[in-house]
Backbone atoms as SQL, in Angstrom:
CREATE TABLE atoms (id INTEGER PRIMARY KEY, chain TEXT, resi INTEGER, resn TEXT, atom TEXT, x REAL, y REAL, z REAL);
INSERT INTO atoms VALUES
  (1, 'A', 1, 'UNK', 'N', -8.298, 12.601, -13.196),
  (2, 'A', 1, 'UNK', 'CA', -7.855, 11.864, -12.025),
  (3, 'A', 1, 'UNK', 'C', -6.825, 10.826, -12.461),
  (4, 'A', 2, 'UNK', 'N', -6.083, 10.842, -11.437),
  (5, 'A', 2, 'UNK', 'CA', -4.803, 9.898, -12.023),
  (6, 'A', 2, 'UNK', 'C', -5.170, 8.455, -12.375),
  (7, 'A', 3, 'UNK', 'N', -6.119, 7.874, -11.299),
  (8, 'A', 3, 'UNK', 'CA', -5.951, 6.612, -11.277),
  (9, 'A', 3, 'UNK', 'C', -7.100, 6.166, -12.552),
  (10, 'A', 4, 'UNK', 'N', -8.277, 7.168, -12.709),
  (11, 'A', 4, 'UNK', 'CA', -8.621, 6.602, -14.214),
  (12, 'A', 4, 'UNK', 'C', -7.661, 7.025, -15.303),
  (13, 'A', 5, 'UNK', 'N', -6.719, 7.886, -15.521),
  (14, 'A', 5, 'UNK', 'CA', -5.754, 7.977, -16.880),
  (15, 'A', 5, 'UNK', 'C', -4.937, 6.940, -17.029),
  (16, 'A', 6, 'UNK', 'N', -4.837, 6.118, -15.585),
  (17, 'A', 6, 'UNK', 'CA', -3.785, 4.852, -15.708),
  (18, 'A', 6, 'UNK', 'C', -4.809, 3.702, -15.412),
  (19, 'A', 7, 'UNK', 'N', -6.021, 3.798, -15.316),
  (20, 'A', 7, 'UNK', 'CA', -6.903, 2.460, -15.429),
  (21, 'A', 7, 'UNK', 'C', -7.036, 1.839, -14.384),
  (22, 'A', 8, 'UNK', 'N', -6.274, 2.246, -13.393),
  (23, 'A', 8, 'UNK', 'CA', -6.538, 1.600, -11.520),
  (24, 'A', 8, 'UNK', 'C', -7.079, 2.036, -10.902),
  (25, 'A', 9, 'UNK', 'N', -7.765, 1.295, -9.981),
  (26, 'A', 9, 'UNK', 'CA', -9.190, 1.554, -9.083),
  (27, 'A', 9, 'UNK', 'C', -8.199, 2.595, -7.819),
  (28, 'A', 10, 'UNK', 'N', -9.126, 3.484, -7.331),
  (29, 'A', 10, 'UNK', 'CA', -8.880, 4.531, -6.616),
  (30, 'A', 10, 'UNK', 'C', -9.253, 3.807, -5.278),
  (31, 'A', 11, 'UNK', 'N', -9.185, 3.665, -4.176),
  (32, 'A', 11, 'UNK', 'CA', -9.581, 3.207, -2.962),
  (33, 'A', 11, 'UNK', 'C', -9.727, 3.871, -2.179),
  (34, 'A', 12, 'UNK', 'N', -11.200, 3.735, -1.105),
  (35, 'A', 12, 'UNK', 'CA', -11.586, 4.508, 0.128),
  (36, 'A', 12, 'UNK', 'C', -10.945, 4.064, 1.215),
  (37, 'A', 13, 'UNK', 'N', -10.107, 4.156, 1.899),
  (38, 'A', 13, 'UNK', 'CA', -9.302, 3.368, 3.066),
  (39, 'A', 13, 'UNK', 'C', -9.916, 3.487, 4.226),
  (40, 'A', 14, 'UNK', 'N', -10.584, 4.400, 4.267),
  (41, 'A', 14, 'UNK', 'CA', -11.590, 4.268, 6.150),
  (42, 'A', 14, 'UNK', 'C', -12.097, 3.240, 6.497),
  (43, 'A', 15, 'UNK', 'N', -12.091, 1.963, 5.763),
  (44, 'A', 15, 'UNK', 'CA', -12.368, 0.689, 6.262),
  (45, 'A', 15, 'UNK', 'C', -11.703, -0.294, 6.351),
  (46, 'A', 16, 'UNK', 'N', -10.586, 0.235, 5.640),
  (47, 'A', 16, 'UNK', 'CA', -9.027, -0.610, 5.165),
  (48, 'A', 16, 'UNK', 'C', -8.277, -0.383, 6.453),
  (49, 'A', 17, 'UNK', 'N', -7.398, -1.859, 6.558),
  (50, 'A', 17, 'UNK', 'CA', -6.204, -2.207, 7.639),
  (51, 'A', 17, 'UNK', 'C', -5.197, -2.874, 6.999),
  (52, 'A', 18, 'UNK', 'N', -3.672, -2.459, 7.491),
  (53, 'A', 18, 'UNK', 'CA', -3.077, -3.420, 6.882),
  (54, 'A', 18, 'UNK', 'C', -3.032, -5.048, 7.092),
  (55, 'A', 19, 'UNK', 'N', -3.093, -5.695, 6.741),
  (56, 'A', 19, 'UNK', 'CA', -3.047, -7.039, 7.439),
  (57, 'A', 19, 'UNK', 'C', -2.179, -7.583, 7.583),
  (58, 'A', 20, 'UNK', 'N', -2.006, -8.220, 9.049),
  (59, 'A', 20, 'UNK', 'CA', -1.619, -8.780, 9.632),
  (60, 'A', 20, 'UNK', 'C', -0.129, -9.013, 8.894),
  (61, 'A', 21, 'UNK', 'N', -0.244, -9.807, 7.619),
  (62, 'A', 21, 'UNK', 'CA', 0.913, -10.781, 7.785),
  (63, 'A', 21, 'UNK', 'C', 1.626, -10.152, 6.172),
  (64, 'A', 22, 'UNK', 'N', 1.297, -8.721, 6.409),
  (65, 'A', 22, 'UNK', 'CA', 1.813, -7.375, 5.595),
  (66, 'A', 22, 'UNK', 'C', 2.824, -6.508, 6.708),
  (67, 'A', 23, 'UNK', 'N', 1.962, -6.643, 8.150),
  (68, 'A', 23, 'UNK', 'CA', 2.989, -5.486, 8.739),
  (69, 'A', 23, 'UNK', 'C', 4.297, -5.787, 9.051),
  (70, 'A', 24, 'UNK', 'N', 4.685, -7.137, 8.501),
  (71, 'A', 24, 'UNK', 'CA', 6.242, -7.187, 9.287),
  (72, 'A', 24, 'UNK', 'C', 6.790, -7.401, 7.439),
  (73, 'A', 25, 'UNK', 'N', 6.589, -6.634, 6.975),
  (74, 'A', 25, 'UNK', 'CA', 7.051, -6.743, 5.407),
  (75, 'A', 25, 'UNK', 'C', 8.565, -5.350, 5.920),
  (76, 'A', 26, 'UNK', 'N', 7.610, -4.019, 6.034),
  (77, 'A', 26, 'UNK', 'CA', 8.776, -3.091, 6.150),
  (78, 'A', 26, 'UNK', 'C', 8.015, -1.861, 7.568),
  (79, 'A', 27, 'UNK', 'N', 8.549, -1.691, 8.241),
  (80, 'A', 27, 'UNK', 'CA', 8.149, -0.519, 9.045),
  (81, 'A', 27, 'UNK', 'C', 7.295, 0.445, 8.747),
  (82, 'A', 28, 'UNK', 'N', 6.786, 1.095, 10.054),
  (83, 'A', 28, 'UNK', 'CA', 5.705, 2.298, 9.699),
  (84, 'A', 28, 'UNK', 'C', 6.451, 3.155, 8.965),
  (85, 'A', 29, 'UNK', 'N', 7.578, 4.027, 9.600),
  (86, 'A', 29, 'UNK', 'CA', 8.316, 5.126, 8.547),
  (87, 'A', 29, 'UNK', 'C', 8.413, 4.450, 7.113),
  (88, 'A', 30, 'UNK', 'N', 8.426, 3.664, 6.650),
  (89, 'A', 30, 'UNK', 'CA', 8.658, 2.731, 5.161),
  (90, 'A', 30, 'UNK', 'C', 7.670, 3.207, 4.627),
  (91, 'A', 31, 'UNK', 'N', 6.265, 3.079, 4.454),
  (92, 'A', 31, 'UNK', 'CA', 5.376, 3.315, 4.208),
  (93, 'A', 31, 'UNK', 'C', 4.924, 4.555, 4.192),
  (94, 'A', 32, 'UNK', 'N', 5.572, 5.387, 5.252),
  (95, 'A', 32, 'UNK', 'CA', 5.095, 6.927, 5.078),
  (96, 'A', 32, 'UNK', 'C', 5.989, 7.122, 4.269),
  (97, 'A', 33, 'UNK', 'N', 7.132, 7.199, 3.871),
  (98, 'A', 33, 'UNK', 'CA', 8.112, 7.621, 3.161),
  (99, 'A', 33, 'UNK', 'C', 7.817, 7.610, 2.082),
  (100, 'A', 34, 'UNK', 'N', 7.294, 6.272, 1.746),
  (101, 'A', 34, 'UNK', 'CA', 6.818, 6.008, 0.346),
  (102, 'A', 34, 'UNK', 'C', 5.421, 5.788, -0.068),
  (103, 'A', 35, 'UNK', 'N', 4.729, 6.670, 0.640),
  (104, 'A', 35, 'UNK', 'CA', 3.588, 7.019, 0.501),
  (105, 'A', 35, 'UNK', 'C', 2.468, 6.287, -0.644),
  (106, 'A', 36, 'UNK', 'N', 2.702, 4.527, 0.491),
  (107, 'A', 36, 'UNK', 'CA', 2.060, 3.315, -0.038),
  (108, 'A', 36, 'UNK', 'C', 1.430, 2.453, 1.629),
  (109, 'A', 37, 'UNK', 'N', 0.502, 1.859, 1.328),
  (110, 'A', 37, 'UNK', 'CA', 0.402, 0.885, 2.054),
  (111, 'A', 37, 'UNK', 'C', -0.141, -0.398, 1.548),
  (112, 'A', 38, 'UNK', 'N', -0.077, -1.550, 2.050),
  (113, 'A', 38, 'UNK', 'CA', -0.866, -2.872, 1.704),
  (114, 'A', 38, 'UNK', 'C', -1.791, -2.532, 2.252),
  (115, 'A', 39, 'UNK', 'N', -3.079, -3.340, 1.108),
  (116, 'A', 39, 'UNK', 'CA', -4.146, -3.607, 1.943),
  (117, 'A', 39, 'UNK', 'C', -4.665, -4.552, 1.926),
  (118, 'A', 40, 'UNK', 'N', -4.269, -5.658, 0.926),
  (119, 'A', 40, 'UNK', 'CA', -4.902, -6.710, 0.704),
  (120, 'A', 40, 'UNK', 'C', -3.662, -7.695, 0.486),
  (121, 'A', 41, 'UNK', 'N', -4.052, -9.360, 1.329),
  (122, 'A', 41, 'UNK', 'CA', -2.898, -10.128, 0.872),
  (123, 'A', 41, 'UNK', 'C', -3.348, -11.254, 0.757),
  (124, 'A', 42, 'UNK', 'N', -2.955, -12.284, -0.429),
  (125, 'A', 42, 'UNK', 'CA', -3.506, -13.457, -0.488),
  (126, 'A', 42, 'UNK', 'C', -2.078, -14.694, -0.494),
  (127, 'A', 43, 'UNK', 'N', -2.202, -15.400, -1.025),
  (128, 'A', 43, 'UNK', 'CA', -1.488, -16.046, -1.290),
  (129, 'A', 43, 'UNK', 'C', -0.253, -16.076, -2.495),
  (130, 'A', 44, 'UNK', 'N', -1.044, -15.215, -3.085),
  (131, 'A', 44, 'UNK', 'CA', -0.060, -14.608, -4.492),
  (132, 'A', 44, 'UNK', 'C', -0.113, -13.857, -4.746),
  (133, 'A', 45, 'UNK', 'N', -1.089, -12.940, -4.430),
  (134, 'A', 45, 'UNK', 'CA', -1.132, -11.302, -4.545),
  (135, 'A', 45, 'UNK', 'C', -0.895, -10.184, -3.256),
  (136, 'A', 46, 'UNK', 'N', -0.474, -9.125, -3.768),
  (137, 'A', 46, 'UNK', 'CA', -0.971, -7.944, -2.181),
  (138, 'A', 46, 'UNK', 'C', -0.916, -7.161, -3.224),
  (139, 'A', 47, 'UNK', 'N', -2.261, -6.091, -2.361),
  (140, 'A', 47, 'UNK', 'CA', -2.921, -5.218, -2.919),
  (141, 'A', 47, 'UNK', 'C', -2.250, -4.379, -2.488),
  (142, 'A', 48, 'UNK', 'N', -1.595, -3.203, -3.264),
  (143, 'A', 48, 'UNK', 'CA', -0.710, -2.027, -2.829),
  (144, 'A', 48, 'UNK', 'C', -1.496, -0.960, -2.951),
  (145, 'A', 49, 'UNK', 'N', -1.693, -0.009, -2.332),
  (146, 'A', 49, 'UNK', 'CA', -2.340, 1.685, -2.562),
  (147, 'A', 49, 'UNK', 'C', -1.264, 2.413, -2.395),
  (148, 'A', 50, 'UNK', 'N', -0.818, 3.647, -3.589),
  (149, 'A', 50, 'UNK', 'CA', -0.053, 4.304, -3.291),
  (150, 'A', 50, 'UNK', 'C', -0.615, 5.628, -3.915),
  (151, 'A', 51, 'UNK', 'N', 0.025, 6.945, -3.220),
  (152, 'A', 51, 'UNK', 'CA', 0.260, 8.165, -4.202),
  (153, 'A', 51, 'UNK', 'C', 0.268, 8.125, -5.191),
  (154, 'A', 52, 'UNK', 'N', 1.357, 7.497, -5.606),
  (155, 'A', 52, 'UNK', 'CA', 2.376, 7.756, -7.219),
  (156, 'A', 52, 'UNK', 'C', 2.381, 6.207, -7.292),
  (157, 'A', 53, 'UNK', 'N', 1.521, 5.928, -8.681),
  (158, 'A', 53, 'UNK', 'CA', 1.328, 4.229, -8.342),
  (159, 'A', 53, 'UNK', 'C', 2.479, 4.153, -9.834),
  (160, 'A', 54, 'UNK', 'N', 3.592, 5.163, -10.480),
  (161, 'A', 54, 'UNK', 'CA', 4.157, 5.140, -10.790),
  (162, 'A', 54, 'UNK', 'C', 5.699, 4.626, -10.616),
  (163, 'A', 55, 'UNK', 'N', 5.891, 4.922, -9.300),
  (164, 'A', 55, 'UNK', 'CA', 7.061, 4.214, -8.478),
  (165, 'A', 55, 'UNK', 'C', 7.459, 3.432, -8.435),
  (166, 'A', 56, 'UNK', 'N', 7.930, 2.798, -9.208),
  (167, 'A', 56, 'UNK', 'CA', 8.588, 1.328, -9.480),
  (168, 'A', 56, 'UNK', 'C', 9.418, 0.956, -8.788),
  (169, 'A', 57, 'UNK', 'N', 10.187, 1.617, -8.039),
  (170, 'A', 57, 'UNK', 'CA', 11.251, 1.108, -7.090),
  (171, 'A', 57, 'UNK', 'C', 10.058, 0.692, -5.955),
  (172, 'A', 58, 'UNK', 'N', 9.421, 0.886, -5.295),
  (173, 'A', 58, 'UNK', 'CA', 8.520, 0.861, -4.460),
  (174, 'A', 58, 'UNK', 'C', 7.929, -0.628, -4.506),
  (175, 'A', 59, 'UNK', 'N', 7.669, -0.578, -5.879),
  (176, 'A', 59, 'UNK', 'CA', 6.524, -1.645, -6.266),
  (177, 'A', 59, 'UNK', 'C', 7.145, -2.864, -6.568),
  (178, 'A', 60, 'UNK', 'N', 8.972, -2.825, -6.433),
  (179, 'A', 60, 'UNK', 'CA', 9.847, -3.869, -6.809),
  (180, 'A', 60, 'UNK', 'C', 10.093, -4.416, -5.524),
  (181, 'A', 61, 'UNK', 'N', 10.117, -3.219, -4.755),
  (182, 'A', 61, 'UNK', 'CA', 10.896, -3.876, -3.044),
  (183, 'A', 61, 'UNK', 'C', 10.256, -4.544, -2.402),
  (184, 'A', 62, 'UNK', 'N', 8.495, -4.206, -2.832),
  (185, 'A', 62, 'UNK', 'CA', 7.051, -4.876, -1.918),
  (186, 'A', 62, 'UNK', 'C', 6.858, -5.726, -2.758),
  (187, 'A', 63, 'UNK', 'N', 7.097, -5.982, -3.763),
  (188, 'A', 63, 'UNK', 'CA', 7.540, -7.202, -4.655),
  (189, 'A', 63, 'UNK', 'C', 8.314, -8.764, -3.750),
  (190, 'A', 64, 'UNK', 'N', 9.450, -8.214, -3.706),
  (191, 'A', 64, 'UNK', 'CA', 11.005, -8.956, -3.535),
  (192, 'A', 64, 'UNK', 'C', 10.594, -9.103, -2.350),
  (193, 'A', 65, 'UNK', 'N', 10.123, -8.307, -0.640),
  (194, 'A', 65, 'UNK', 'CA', 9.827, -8.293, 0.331),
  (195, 'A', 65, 'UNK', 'C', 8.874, -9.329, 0.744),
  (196, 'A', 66, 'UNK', 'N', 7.616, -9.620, -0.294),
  (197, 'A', 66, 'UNK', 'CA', 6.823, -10.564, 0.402),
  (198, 'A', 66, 'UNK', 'C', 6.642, -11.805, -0.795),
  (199, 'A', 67, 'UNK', 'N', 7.498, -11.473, -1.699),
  (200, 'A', 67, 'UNK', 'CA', 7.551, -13.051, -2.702),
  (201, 'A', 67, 'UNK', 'C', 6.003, -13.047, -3.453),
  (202, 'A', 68, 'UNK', 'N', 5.269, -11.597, -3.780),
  (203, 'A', 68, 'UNK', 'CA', 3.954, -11.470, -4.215),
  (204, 'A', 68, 'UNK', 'C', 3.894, -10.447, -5.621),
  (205, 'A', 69, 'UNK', 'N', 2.955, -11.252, -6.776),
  (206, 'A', 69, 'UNK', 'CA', 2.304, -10.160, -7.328),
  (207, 'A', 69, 'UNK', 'C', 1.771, -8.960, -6.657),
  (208, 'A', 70, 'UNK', 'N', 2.253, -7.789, -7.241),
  (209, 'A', 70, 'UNK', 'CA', 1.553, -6.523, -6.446),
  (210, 'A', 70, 'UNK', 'C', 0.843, -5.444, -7.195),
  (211, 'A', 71, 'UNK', 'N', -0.987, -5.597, -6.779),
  (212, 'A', 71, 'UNK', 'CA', -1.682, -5.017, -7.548),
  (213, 'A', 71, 'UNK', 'C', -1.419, -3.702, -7.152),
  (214, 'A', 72, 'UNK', 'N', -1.669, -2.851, -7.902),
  (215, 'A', 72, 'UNK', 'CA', -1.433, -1.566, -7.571),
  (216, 'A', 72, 'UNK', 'C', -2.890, -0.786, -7.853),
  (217, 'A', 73, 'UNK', 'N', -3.245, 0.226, -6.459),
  (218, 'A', 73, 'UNK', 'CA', -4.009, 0.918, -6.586),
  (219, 'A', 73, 'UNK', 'C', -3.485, 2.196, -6.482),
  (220, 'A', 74, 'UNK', 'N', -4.495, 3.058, -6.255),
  (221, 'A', 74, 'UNK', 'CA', -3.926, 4.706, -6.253),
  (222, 'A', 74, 'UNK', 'C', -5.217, 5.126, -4.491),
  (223, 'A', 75, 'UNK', 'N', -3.950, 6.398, -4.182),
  (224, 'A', 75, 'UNK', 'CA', -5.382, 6.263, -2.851),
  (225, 'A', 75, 'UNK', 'C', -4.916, 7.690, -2.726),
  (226, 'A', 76, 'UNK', 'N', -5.575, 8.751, -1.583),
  (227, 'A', 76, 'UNK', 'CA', -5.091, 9.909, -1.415),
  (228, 'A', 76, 'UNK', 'C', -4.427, 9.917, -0.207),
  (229, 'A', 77, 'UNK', 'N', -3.628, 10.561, -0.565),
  (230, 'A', 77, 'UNK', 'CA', -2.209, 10.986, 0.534),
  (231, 'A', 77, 'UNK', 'C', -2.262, 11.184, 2.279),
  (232, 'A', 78, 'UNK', 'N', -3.287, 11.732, 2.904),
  (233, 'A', 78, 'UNK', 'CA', -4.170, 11.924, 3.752),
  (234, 'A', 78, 'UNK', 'C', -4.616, 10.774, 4.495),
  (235, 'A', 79, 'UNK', 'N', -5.390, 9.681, 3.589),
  (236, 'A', 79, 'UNK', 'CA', -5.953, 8.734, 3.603),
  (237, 'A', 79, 'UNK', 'C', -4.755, 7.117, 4.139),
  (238, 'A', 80, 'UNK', 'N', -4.037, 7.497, 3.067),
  (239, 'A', 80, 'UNK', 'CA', -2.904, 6.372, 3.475),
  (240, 'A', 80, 'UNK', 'C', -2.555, 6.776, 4.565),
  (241, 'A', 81, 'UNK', 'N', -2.088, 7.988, 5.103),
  (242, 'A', 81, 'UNK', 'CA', -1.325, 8.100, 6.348),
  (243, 'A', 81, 'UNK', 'C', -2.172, 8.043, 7.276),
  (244, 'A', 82, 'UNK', 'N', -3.295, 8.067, 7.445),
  (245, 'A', 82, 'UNK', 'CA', -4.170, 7.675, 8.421),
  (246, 'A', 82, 'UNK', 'C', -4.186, 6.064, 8.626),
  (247, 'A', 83, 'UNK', 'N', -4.249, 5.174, 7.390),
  (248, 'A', 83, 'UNK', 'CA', -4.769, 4.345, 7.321),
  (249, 'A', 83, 'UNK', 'C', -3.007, 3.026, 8.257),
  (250, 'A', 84, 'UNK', 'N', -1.823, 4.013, 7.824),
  (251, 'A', 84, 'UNK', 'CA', -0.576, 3.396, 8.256),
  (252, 'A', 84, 'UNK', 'C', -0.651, 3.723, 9.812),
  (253, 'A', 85, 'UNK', 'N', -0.909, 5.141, 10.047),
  (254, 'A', 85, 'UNK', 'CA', -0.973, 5.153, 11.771),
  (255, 'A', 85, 'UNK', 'C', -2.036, 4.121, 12.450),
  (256, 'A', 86, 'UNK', 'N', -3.085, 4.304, 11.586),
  (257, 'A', 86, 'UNK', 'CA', -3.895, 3.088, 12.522),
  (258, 'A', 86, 'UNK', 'C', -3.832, 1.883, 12.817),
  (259, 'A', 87, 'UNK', 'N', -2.918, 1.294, 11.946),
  (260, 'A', 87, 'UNK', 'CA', -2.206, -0.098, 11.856),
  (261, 'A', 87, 'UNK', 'C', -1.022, -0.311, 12.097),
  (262, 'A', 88, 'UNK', 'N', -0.365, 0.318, 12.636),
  (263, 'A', 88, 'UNK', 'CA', 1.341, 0.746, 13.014),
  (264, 'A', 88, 'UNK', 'C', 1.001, 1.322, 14.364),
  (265, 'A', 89, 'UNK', 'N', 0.081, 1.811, 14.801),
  (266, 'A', 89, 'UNK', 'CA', -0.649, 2.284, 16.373),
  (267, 'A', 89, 'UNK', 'C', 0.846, 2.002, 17.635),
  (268, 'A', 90, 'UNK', 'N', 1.142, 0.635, 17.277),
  (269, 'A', 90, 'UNK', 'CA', 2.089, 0.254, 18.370),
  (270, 'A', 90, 'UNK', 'C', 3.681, 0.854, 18.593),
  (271, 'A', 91, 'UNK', 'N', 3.729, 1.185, 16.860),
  (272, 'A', 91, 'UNK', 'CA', 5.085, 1.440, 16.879),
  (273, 'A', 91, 'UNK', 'C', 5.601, 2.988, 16.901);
């Protein structure tokens, strides 16, 4: 499994939302495209889940975008895009 060969926690998202003051970072298509979402945001961190937690361009822009360390998890493909429609619902 990918995310133990690279040492990052794998995440169940059926309970996961993006929050709040993540969704005006970049659009729903943004996120499907790049098959990532936030799920966690603090004050200095956001928790990223992606596909390919290899993507560095990805992980620079959600970087530069919200002025945050960005932990990176790994999640399944399926899962994220469920987890972006349900929190993007409006758009």
């Amino acid at each position: 499994m990918l995310a133990r060969d690279l040492g990052l926690p794998h995440l169940d998202l059926e309970a996961e939302s993006v929050p709040d003051g993540a969704r005006s970072l970049f659009p729903k298509t943004y996120w499907i495209e790049k098959r990532a979402a936030p799920v966690r945001l603090d004050d200095s961190n956001l928790r990223l889940v992606m596909v390919d937690p290899l993507d560095i361009a990805t992980i620079k822009a959600v970087a530069q975008a919200s002025g945050r360390y960005i932990e990176v998890a790994v999640g399944d493909l399926l899962e994220i895009r469920a987890l972006v429609d349900r929190s993007f619902s409006e758009e």
